[in-house]
C-alpha positions in Angstrom: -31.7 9.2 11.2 -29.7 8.2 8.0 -26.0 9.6 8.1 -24.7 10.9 4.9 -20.6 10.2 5.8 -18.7 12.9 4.0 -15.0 12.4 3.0 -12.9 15.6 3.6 -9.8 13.5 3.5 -8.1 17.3 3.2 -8.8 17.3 6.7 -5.3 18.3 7.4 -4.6 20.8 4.6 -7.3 22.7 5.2 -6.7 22.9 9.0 -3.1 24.4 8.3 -4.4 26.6 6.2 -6.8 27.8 8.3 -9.5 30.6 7.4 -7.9 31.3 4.3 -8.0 27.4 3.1 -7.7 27.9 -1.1 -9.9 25.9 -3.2 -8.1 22.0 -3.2 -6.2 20.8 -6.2 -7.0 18.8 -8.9 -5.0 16.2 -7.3 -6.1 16.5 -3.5 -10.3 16.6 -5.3 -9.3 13.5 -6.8 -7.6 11.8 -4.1 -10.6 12.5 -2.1 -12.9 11.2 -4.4 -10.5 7.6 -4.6 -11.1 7.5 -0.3 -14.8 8.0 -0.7 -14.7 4.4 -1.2 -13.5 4.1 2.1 -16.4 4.8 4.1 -18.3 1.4 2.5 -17.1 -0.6 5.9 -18.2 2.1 8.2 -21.9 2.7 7.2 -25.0 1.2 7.2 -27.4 0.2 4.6 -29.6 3.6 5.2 -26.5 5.9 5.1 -25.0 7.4 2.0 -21.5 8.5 1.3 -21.0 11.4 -0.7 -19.1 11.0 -4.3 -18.4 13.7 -6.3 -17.4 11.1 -8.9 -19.7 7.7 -9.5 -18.4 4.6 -10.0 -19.5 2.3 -12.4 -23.0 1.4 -11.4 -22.3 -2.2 -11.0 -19.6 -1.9 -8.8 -21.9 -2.0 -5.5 -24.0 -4.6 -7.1 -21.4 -6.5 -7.6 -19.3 -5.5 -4.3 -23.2 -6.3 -2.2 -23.2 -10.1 -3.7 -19.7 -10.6 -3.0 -20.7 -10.0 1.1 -23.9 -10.9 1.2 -25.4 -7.6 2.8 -26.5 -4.4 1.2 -24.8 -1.7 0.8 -24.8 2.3 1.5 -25.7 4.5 -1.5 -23.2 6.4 -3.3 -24.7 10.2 -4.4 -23.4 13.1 -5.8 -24.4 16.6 -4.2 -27.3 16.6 -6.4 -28.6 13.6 -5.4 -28.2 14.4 -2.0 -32.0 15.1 -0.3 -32.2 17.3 3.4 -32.7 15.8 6.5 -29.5 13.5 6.6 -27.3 13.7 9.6 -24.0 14.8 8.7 -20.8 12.8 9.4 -17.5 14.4 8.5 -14.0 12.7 8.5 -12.8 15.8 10.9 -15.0 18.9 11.7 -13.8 22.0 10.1 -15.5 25.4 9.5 -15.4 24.3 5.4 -17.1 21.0 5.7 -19.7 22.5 8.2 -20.4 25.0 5.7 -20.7 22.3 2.9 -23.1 19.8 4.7 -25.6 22.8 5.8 -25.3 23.6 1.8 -26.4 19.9 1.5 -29.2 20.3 3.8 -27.8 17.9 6.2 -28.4 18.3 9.5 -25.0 19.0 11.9 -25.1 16.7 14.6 -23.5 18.1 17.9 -19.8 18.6 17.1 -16.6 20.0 18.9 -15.9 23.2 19.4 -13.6 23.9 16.2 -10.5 25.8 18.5 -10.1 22.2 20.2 -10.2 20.2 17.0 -7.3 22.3 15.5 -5.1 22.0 19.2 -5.7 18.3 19.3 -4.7 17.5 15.9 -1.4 19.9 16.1 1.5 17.7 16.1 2.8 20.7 18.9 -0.1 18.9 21.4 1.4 15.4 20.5 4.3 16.2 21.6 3.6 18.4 24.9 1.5 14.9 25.7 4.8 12.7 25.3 7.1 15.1 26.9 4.6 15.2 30.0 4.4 11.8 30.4 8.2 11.3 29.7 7.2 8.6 26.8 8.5 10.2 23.5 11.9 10.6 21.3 14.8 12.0 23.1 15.8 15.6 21.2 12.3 16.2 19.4 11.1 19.9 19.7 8.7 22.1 18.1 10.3 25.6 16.7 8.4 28.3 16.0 11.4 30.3 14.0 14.9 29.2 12.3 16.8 30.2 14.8 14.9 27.5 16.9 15.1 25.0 14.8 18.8 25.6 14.2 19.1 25.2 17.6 17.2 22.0 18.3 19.2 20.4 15.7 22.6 21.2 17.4 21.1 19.8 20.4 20.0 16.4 18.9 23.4 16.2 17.0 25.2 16.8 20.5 22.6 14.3 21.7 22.6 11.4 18.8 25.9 12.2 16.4 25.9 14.7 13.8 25.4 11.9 10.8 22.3 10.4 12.2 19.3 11.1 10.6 16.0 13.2 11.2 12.6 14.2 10.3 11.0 17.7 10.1 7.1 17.7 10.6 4.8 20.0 9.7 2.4 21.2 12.6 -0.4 19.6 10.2 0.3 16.8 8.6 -0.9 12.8 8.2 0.4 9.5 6.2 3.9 10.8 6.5 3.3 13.6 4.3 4.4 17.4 5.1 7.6 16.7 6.1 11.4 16.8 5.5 14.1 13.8 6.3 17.5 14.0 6.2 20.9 15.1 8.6 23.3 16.8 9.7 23.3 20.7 11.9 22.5 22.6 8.8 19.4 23.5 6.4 20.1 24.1 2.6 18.1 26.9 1.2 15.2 24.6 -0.4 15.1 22.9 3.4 14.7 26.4 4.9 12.3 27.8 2.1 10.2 24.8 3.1 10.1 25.7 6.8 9.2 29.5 5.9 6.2 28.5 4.2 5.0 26.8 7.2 6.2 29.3 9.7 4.6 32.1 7.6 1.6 30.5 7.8 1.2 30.4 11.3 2.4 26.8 11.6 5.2 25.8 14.2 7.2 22.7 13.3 8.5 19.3 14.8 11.9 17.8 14.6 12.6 14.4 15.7 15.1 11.8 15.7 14.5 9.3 12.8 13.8 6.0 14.5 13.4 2.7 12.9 9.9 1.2 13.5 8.9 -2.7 13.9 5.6 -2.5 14.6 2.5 0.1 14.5 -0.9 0.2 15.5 -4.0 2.5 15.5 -5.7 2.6 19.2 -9.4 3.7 18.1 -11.4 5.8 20.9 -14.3 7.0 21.1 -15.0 10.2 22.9 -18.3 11.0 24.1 -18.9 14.2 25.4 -19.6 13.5 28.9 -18.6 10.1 30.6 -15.9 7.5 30.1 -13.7 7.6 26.6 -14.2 4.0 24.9 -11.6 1.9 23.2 -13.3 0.8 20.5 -9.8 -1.3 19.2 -6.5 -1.8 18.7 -5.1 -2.2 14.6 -2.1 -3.1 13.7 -1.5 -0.6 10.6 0.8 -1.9 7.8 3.4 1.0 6.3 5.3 0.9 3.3 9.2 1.6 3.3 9.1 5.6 3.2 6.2 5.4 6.4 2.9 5.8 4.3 0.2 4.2 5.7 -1.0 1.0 3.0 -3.6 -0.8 5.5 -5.1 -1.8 8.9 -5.5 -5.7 9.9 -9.1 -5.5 11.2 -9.0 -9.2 12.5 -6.0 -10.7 13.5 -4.2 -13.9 15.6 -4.7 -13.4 19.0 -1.7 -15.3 19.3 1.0 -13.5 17.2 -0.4 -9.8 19.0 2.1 -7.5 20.0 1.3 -6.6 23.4 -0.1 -2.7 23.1 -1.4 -2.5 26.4 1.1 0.1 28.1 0.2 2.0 25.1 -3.8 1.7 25.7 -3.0 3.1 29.5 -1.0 6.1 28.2 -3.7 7.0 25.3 -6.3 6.4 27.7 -5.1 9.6 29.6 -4.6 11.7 26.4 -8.4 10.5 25.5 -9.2 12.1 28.9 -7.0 15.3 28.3 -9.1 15.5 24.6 -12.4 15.6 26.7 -11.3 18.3 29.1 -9.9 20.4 26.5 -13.7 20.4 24.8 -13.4 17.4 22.2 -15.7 14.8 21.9 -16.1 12.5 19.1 -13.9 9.6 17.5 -9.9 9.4 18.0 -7.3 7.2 16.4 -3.4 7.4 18.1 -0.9 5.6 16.3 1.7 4.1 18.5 4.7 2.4 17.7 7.5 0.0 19.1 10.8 1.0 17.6 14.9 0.3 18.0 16.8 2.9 19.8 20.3 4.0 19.3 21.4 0.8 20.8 19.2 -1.4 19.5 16.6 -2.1 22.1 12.8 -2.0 21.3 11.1 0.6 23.3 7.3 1.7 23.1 6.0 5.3 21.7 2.4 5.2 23.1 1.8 8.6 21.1 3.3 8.8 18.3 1.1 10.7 16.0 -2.8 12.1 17.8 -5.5 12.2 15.2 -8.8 14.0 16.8 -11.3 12.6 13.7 -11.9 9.5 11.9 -8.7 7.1 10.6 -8.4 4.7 8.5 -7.7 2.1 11.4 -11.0 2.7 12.8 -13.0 2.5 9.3 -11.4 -0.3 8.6 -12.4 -2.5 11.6 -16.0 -1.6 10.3 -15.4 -4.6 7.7 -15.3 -7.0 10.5 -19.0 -7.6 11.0 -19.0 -8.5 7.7 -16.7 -11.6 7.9 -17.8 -12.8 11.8 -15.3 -16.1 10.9 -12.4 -14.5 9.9 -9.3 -15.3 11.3 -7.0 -13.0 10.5 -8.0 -10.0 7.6 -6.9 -7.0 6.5 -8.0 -3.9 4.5 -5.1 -2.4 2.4 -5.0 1.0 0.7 -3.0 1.6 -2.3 -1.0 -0.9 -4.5 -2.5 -3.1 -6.9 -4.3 -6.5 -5.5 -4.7 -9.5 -6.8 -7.2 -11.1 -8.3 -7.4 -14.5 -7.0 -7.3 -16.5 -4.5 -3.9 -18.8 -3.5 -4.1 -22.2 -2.1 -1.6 -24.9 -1.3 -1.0 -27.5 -4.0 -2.3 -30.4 -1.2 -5.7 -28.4 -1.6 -5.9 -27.4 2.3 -7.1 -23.9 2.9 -5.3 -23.2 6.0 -2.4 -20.9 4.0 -5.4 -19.9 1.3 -5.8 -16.0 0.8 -8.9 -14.3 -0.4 -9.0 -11.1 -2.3 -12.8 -8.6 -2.4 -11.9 -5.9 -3.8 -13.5 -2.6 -2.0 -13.2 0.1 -5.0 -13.7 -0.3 -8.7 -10.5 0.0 -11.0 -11.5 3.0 -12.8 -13.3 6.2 -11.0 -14.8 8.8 -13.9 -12.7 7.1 -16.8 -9.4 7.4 -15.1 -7.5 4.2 -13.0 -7.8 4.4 -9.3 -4.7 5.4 -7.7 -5.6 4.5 -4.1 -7.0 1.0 -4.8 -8.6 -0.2 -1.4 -9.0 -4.0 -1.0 -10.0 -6.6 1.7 -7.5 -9.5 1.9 -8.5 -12.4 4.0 -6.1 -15.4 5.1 -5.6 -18.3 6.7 -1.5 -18.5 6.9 -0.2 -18.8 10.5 2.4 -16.2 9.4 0.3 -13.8 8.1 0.1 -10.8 10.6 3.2 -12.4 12.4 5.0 -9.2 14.6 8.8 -9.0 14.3 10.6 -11.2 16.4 11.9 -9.8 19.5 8.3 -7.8 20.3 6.5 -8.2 23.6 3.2 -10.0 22.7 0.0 -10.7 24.2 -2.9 -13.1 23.6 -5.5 -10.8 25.7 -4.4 -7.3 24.3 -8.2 -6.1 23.3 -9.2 -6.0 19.4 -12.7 -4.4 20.5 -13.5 -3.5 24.4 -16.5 -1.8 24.8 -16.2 -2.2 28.2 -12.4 -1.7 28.8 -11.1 0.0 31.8 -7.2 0.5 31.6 -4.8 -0.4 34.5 
């Protein structure tokens, strides 16, 4: 049955605010609209992504030549006709509601409770402290007074002028958070935490960290039997930690080596199915430089129970069955053609298909989304000093960790 994919990219939002989630923003209705687009890899040509706001109508045309395949359909709510199955970026109560408004029909889904504990950042971090494989000093508070607390420790622990980061319980990209240092909160820090204690919410603190390398291990739970690792994506990050892409294919030879991490997330995939949660999963892990330097491995350092942008971006790999190394980047500007080396070979050449239209309902795109293939043996190249692997899995249907 045709799916109709629908983009509830306030996934987060609406789970911290729980039954009494307010109508989204402007902004947030908006950004959602720009991430429609990013469903196009996922789906089939008999699926349908909803889109509050239509592009152009040459943009698929256009975007379906380019790849040589057809394309999903692009409807508003009206267009929308029952019997679809729906396919949510993260089950909520609010998106449940919508779709059977829709006349889709719900396909079996989670029980809502374990959805909200397994995207809680307080989950991620009882699964590193159980397995011993997170930051030294990070804690979840439920009050000031905690909080207060666990940053005396981690100053005791790290130096009072090193730096940290304050997480909201709910939270993804890097968003919902605080950064900065020292034993003390000024008023603005602690009207901040309020807000999120008031609502329920505990908080996170952890040591800042400076990360080398990331990656997006996509499962994919079913509800009875063995969790699947569908693959492993390197995810690229701009400067403040906001995710800006996911290398779908890259050079087997230049991989870090993520497969401690794959063994650790394979247990928390496990954990997910026993606590009631079924469906897809994408943990980022990390390596990173400790106070001294050395690179050490965060198998979990962030647990999203839904659909990422890691995993619908390795989606566009059918479409480019050649490709050496390619990568699917979200927000920024790209460019519009492709580079070659002044000899005329092709091997450092770099290929731009852009996967939304400039200009959504008369206003510029913010989150421009583009597919960026290349043939440079430095493109995708880790950090030196990282553990690498040439047989670290990209797709493993059959994959049975160590």
């Amino acid at each position: 049955m045709p799916k109709l994919f629908l983009g509830n990219f306030d996934f987060e939002h609406t789970l911290a605010a729980g039954p009494k989630a307010a109508t989204p923003s402007s902004r947030l209705r908006r950004l959602c609209d720009e991430l429609a687009f990013a469903w196009l890899g996922q789906c089939g040509p008999d699926d349908a992504i909803l889109c509050d706001a239509p592009p152009p109508p040459e943009f698929l045309e256009e975007l379906s030549a380019r790849l040589g395949t057809p394309l999903p359909r692009l409807l508003t709510a009206g267009e929308v006709r029952p019997g679809m199955t729906a396919e949510p970026w993260g089950w909520t109560e609010a998106i449940s509601r919508r779709a059977i408004t829709l006349g889709c029909t719900l396909a079996e889904r989670p029980a809502f409770a374990s959805v909200r504990v397994a995207n809680s950042r307080q989950f991620s971090l009882l699964q590193e402290q159980r397995r011993n494989c997170g930051l030294a000093g990070a804690a979840a508070a439920e009050s000031i007074a905690e909080l207060t607390d666990a940053l005396r420790r981690l100053a005791d622990t790290r130096g009072p002028a090193d730096e940290w980061v304050i997480k909201a319980n709910y939270c993804n990209s890097s968003r919902e958070r605080l950064r900065s240092r020292g034993t003390e909160l000024t008023e603005r820090q602690v009207r901040w935490v309020r807000q999120r204690l008031a609502a329920g919410q505990a908080v996170v603190l952890e040591p800042w960290v400076e990360i080398v390398a990331e990656a997006g291990l996509q499962w994919e739970i079913p509800r009875t039997g063995t969790p699947v690792l569908i693959g492993v994506v390197p995810q690229i990050m701009d400067g403040a930690g906001h995710y800006r892409g996911s290398q779908f294919v890259t050079d087997r030879n230049s991989a870090v080596d993520w497969r401690a991490a794959i063994n650790v997330t394979s247990e928390v995939a496990a954990d997910l199915q026993r606590g009631g949660y079924f469906g897809p999963v994408g943990i980022d892990a990390c390596w990173y430089r400790d106070d001294d330097g050395e690179l050490r491995p965060r198998p979990l350092q962030d647990i999203n129970a839904r659909w990422s942008m890691g995993r619908l971006a390795l989606g566009w790999r059918r479409h480019f069955p050649d490709a050496r190394q390619a990568t699917w980047h979200c927000g920024g500007q790209p460019e519009s053609a492709q580079v070659s080396n002044p000899d005329g070979a092709n091997t450092h050449s770099r290929q731009i298909i852009a996967t939304t239209p400039a200009f959504l309902a008369g206003a510029p795109i913010e989150l421009r989304q583009w597919i960026e293939l290349a043939g440079s043996a430095g493109f995708g190249t880790p950090p030196s000093g990282l553990p690498r692997t040439t047989d670290t899995p990209e797709v493993c249907n059959d994959f049975e960790p160590s």
